[in-house]
N, C-alpha and C positions, 0 to 999 in steps of 0.2 A: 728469535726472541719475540715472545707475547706481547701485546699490549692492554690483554686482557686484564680490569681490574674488578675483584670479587671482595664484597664486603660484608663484613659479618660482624654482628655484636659482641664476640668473644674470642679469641685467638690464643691460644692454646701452645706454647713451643715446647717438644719434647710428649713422646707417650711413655713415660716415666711413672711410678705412684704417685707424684704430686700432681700433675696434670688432670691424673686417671681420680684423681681422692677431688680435685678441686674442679672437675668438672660432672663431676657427680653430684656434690652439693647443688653446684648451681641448677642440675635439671632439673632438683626438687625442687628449690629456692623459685627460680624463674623458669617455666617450661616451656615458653617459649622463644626462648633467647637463640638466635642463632651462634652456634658454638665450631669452632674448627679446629681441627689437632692438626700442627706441623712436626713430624719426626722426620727426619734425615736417613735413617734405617728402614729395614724391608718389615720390623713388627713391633708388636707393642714387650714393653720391659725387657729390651735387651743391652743396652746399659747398665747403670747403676743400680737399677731393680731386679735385674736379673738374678735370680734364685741360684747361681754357678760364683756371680760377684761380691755376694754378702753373707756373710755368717746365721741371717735370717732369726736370728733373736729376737723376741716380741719385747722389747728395752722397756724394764720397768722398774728397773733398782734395785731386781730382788737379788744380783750376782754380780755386779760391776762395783766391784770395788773402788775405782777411781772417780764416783759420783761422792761418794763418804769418803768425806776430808777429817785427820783427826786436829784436832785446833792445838795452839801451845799452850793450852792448860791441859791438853789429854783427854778431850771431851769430843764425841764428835758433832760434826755437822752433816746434817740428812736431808739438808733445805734441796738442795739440788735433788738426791734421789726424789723426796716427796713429790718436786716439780715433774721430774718424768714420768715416774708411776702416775700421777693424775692427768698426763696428756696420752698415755696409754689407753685408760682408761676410757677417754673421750673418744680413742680409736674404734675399741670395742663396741662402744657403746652404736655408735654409726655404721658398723661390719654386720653385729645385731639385728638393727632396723633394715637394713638391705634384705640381710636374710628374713625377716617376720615378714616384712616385703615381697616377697618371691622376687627379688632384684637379685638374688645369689640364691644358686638350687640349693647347693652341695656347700657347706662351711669348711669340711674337710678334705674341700680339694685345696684350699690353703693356709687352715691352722689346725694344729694339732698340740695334745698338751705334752710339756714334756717339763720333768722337774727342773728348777734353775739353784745350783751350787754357787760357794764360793767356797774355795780350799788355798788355804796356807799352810810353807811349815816354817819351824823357827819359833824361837820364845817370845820375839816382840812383836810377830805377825798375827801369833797363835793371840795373844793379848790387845793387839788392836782388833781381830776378828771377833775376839768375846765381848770387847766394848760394841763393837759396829753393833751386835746382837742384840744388846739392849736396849740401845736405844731406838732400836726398829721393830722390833718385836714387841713391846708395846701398843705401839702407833697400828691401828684398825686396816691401813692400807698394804701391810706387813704382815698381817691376818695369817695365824699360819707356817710362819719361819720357826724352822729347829735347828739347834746345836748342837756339836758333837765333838770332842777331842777324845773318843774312843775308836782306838784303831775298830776294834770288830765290831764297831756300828757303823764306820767309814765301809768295811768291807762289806757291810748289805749295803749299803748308796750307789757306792761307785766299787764294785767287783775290779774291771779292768784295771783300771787306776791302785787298788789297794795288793794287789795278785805278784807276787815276787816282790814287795817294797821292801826295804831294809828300814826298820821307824829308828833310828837312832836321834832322833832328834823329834820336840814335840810337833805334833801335826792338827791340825782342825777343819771343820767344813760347818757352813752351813745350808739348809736345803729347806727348799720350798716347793711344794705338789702343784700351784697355780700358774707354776709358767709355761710358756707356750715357743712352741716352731713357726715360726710364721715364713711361706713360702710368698716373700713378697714379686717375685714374676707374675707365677700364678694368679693372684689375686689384680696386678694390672693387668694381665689380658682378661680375667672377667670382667674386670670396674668396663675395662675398652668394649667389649661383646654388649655389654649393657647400654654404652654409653650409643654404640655405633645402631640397638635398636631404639634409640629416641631422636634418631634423626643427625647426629651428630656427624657431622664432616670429617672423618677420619682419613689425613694423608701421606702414606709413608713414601719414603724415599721420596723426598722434598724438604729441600736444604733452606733454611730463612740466613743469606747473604749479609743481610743489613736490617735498619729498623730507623726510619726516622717522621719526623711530626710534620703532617702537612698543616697547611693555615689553617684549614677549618678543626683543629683540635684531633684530627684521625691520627692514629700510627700505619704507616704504610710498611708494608713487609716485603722486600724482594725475595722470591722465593723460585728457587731454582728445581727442577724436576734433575735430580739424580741421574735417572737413565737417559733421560734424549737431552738435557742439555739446556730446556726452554726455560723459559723466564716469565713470570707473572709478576704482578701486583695487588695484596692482599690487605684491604682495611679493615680498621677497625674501632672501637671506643675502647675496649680494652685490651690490653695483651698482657699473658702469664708466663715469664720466661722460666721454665723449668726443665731443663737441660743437662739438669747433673754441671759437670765441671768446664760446659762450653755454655753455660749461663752466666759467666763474667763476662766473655766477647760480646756477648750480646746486648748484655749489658753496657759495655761499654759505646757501645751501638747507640746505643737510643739517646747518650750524651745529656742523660737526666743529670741535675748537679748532687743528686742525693748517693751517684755510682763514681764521685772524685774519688780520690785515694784512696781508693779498695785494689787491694792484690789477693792473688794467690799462689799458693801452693801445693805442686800436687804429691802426692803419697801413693804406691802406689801397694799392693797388698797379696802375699802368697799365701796359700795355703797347702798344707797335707791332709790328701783323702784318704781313706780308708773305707773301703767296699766291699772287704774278706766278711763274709758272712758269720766265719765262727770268731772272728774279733768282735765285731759290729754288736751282736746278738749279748755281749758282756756289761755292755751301757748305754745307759738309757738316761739323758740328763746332758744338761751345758752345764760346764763347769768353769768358772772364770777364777784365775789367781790374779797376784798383784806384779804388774810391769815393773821391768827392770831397773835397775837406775839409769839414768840420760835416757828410757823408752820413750815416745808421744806416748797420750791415752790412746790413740785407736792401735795401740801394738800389746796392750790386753792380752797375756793367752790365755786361749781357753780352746777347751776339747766338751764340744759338741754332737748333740746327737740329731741330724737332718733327715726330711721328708721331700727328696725329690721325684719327679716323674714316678710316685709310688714304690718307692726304690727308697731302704734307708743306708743311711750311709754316717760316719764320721768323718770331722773334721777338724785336725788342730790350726792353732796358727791365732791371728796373722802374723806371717813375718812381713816385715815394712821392706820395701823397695824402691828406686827412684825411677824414673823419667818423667821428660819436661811434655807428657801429651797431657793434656789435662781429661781427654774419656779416654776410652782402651780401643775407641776406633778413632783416635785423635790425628791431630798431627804434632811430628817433632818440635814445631815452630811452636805450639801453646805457649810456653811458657817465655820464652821471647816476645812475642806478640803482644803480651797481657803487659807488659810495661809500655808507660805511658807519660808521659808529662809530670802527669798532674798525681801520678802514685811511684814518682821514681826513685824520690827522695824515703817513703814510708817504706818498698821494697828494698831500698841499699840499707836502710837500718835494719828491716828482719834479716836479713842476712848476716850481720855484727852480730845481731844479739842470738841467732842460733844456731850458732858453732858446734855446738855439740851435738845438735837434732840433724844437723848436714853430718859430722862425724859416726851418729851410730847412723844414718839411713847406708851412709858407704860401705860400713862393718855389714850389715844385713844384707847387701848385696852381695859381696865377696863373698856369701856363707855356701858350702857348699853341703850337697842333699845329707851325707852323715850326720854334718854339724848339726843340722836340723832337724835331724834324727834324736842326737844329744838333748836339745831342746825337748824333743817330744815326751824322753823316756823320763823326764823330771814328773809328765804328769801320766804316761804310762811305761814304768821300768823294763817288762820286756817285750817293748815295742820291737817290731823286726821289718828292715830297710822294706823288703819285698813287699810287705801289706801295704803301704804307703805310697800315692805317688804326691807329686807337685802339681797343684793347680794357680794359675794367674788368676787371681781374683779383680774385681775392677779398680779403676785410680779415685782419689779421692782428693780432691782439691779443697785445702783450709784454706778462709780466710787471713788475710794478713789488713792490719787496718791503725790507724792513731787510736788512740784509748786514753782514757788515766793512767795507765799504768806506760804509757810512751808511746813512741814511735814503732811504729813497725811489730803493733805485737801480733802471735800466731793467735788466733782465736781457733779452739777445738767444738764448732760447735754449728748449728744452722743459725740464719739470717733472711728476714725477708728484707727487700729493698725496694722500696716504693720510690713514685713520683708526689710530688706535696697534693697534686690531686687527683690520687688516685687513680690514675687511665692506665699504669703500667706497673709491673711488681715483677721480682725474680728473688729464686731460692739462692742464696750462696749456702756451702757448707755441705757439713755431711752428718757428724754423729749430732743425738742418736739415731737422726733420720725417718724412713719408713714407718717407724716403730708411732713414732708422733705425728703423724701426714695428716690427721682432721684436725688436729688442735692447730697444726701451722698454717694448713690450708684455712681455718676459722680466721685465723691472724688475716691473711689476705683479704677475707672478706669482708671483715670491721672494718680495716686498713681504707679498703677500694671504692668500699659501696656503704658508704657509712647512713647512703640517705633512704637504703631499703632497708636497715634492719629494725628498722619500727614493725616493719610489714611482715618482714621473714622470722622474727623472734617467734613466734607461736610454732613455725614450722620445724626452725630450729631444734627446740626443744623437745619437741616432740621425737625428732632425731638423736638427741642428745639430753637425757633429760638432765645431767648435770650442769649443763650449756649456764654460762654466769655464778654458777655457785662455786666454793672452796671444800671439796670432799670433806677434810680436816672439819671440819666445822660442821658437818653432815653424816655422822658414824655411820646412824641405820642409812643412807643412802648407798655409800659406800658398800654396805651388804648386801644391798637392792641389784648395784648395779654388776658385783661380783657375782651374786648368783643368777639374773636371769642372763647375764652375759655369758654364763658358761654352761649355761643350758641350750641356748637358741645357738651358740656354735658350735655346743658340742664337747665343751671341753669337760664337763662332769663325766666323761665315758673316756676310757682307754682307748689311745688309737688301733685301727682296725689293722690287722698283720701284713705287712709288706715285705718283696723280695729285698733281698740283701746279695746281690749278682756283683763277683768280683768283676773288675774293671778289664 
């Protein structure tokens, strides 16, 4: 054991997209801040970022149906889609600036555009698809979106999907040309490559044990070296717990009162590839229908079209799955461990109250590879077992927390959790995640450093020029920010042709 103690202005846990998103800000923001990344793993986004873990949809409400709620007048509500599509937006906008930057060579080593669907069938689905339609297709951030309950226009969208279907029943979709593949791995090891030429302390396989406050205001990190075993001590003024689903322990570590009765729970997520080139080569588009009944929202299906290692490939799914690890190089004990005291009463109530979200995760587990076949051929009819395998996708830990709405409820959604002042912050949650990383990482830094952004606002903005404004309230910006944003990454041009090599 070391007694070595090394101290640095910024501490960083997890090389994750949020670490990788909010330590990028800060190199511009402050350049000279000393900044250090603790990952436990041998590289950057192999977690939760990992491009094999996530559906990699660039989440902007143009196909997620479970963002548009229909109200009990029959009217919908698009406040939440609006809400994501404008922290989308703030993403690009800073992917953008990296690249005009020369801070990113290449845009299309991790986005690519690719159309975003939603299809229903059924008479009351087909009808709340046509409401969702209008009231989105208006709105300037929806720019774009068309409708369709013509089978043989369904058949130019999505070939695969329409190719043997029997339509006895009505069917609809709608589609939009501005969405995007975003390969969020990819894009954390360049933010980390960037990060690691401005001097940045980057250190894998080194494990942060603990986290607590010494007198003079520092947080002290035990921090264990993976391979040999040794032990330091790491200070700091600030610390960013971003850890994916071992960001509650850590949390619960640092014994801030702002991290009392928070739980979690985790979900864990399958998927089916498909990597048969002459399937693959049929679609071209995410396609999202509407979850089943007693589904969570992150159990969405949808069959997608991905950009890995220059290799396209499909993806249906997720099917929801359980264990108690909270990452997918966790331990068994996570979810034992995360109970506590002081959240054990708010865990025995989400438990009462989601009896039926524990009953379909056990149904989805039991499901074997056919069944799931069955599933598939709803959204391609002659799907065939052989093109298809299973892939473990990663775990996703919701928050469980007291609300208005009670005890114990699941919250489907990200959280920052600060200290009252500012010296410590962590990500709980997941959807829609990635997709939103500068607008949440921005959150952090109002949150943390409330007494630089006098200073930083000019730079800010510059990085973002919508940075304090309401798109909605900003048409022509909104065109501003749509068209040079899909110029400087690329996305006004057809992706460039890649193999399609069975598995």
């Amino acid at each position: 054991m070391s007694d070595r103690q090394t101290k640095s202005d910024v501490i960083l846990i997890g090389a994750g997209i949020m670490s990788a998103t909010l330590g990028s800000l800060l190199k511009e923001l402050a350049p000279d801040w000393d900044i250090t990344v603790l990952e436990r793993l041998a590289g950057a986004g192999e977690e939760s970022s990992n491009e094999w873990n996530n559906a990699g949809t660039g989440h902007a409400s143009l196909c997620e149906l479970n963002y548009t709620v229909e109200k009990p007048d029959g009217s919908i509500d698009i406040s939440k889609a609006i809400k994501v599509n404008e922290e989308y937006q703030v993403s690009k906008q800073f992917w953008s600036y990296l690249v005009s930057s020369n801070l990113i060579r290449n845009p299309r080593d991790f986005i690519v555009p690719v159309p975003h669907m939603s299809f229903v069938q059924g008479e009351s689905d087909v009808a709340f698809l046509r409401k969702r339609f209008e009231a989105m297709s208006g709105n300037p951030l929806f720019d774009g979106m068309e409708f369709s309950d013509d089978p043989g226009k369904l058949a130019e969208w999505i070939p695969l999907m329409m190719k043997d279907r029997t339509v006895n029943k009505p069917i609809a979709a709608t589609r939009i040309e501005s969405g995007t593949d975003v390969n969020f791995g990819a894009l954390t090891r360049i933010l980390f490559n960037h990060l690691k030429s401005k001097n940045v302390d980057i250190k894998f396989k080194h494990q942060v044990d603990d986290i607590t406050r010494t007198r003079d205001g520092l947080w002290e990190l035990k921090v264990r070296n993976v391979d040999s075993g040794t032990v330091e001590r790491r200070t700091a003024k600030f610390v960013f717990i971003g850890g994916g689903g071992g960001s509650l322990h850590l949390l619960q570590k640092s014994g801030i009162p702002e991290g009392k009765g928070i739980g979690g729970f985790p979900v864990s997520g399958l998927f089916m590839v498909c990597q048969n080139p002459e399937v693959v080569a049929q679609h071209r588009a995410k396609v999202y229908g509407k979850a089943s009944v007693g589904a969570p929202p992150m159990s969405v299906p949808h069959l997608d079209t991905r950009y890995i290692d220059k290799k396209e490939s499909l993806f249906f799914g997720p099917f929801a799955g359980f264990s108690p690890k909270f990452l997918k190089t966790g331990s068994m004990m996570d979810l034992i461990t995360s109970v506590k005291p002081h959240n054990l009463v708010t865990m025995m109530a989400a438990g009462v109250k989601n009896v039926p979200l524990t009953t379909y995760l056990i149904k989805q587990v039991m499901l074997s590879k056919e069944q799931r076949m069955e599933a598939l051929r709803e959204f391609v009819p002659n799907a065939k077992s052989e093109d298809w395998d299973l892939l473990v996708a990663g775990q996703r830990v919701q928050i469980i927390k007291d609300t208005a709405a009670g005890k114990g409820t699941l919250q489907f959604g990200t959280e920052v959790i600060s200290a009252a002042d500012g010296s410590i912050a962590a990500l709980l949650g997941a959807s829609p995640g990635a997709s939103t990383a500068v607008s949440v990482m921005l959150e952090v830094i109002q949150k943390c450093f409330p007494q630089h952004l006098k200073t930083w606002e000019p730079k800010i903005i510059e990085m973002i020029p919508s940075y304090g404004l309401s798109l909605l309230k900003h048409p022509d910006l909104i065109r501003d920010i749509h068209a040079s944003t899909a110029r400087t990454l690329g996305l006004d041009k057809a992706p460039n042709p890649v193999k399609t090599e069975a598995v």
